[in-house]
Phi, psi and omega in degrees: 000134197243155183258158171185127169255143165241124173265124200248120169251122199264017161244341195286145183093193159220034185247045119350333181257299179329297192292292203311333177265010184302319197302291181356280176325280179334311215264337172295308209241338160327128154295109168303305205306330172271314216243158175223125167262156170206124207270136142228158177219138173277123166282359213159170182265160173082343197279336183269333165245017164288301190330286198306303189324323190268352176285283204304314159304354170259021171068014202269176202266332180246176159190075200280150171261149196237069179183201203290182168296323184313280213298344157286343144318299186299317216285305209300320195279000178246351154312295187290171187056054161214178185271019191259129179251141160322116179255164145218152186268089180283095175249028204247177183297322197269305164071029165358278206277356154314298177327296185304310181283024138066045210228122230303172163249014201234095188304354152299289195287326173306330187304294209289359165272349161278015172251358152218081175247183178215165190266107183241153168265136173247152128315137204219144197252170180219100165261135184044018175108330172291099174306144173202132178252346180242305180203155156206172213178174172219148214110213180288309203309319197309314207289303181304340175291316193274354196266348181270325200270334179259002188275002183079350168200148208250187182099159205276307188308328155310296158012244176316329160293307172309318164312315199283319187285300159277004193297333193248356181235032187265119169236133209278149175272164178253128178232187177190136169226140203228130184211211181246124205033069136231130160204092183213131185264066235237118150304128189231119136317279183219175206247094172242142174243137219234094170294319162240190191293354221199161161276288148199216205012048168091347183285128154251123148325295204238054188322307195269050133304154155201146170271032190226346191288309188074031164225171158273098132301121179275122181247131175224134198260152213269112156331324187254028198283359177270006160306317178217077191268337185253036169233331148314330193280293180318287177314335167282334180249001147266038176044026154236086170257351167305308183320295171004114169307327187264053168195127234234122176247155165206147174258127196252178074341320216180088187223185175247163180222134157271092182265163166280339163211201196289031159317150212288129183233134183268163173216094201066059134090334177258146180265145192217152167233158215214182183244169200289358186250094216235153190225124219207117165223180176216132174252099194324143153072356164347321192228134164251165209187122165251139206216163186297147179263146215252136177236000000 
């Protein structure tokens, strides 16, 4: 019998009637024979990985997180480097890093991927110290997180009306990221550095990202890239947006990012705030992470 806590953020997303019948759901459909569950809610922010710290010191074998991407960062931050692995529930807006791990988005079939799931080791990216398991960045994509955290309604239709409203009065910035045989100095749309493929809902960023790799891809969009904006918009949600005359990938370890100021920079999805010099690595094998079993 394996221990597995779900940690529940009961505000995060747009599933709130979805989480309140989750207890049900849990009791229904959990293999007892594998698993014993314990149920928790975050009260506050940052409270979902004091939870998981305190799970992963009880030894428990799990921890799924049950929201959006925010929430799954804090449980990956109290998570990593340790033998407890990350599950997830995706009930949030974007669900990135679900998405990559190919991990259902219907909290029924994600419950029934934990009676045959496996254990995989992922990567975990660290800018300035600041955990990120799918992407962070800098640019437009930063200025819609933060204009998305504040608009008061979540969802791909927000999204995108925030896309829609700043796309053209956006203005790019000169950034230089310095590594090892890296120097490059770029007027950028936006800087993203990509542990997994996707921003979420399906934009993949970084198609040939992996969280398995123990590198990042770094993207950087063409200052002129609103030449070909609505054929970038295509190119983003059918994985070669790499192909893109306006987009420049290249793969790291381990680099510095230079701004000219403090401009809004994200982490999964959430605006952060950071100082103009970041230091942005990935760290291998970092996270256990439970995924549908591979037979």
């Amino acid at each position: 019998m394996k221990n597995i806590a779900f940690i529940i953020n009961p505000i995060s997303g747009t599933q709130q009637n979805a989480k309140r019948k989750l207890p049900k759901l849990i009791e229904k459909e959990l293999d007892r024979s594998q698993w014993l569950p314990n149920i928790v809610y975050t009260e506050y922010a940052g409270h979902a990985t004091e939870l998981s710290r305190q799970f992963a010191v009880m030894g428990f074998d799990a921890v799924a997180a049950v929201g959006g991407d925010g929430t799954v960062n804090e449980v990956a931050q109290g998570l990593r480097d340790s033998e407890t692995a990350l599950a997830i529930i995706p009930m949030g807006s974007g669900n990135g890093f679900a998405r990559h791990l190919h991990i259902p988005m219907q909290p029924l079939k994600a419950l029934k991927l934990l009676n045959h799931s496996e254990v995989i080791r992922c990567d975990y990216g660290l800018a300035n110290e600041r955990l990120f398991v799918t992407t962070c960045g800098t640019g437009f994509d930063a200025e819609i997180a933060y204009q998305f955290a504040t608009a008061g309604k979540r969802g791909l239709k927000t999204y995108i009306e925030k896309i829609v409203k700043d796309l053209f009065s956006y203005k790019s910035q000169m950034y230089r990221i310095t590594g090892k045989d890296i120097d490059i100095s770029h007027k950028a749309f936006l800087v993203t550095f990509a542990n997994a493929a996707q921003w979420g809902n399906d934009a993949y960023i970084a198609p040939k990202a992996s969280v398995q790799d123990g590198m990042m891809d770094i993207c950087l969009m063409s200052s002129s890239a609103l030449l070909g904006a609505p054929g970038l918009a295509l190119r983003l949600f059918t994985k070669n947006i790499d192909n893109s005359l306006f987009m420049d990938t290249i793969k790291a370890k381990d680099v510095m990012l230079y701004r000219e100021g403090e401009t809004p920079f994200h982490i999964d999805g959430d605006p952060v705030k950071m100082p103009k010099d970041i230091h942005i690595q990935i760290i291998a094998d970092g996270l256990k992470v439970l995924v549908e079993k591979r037979f």
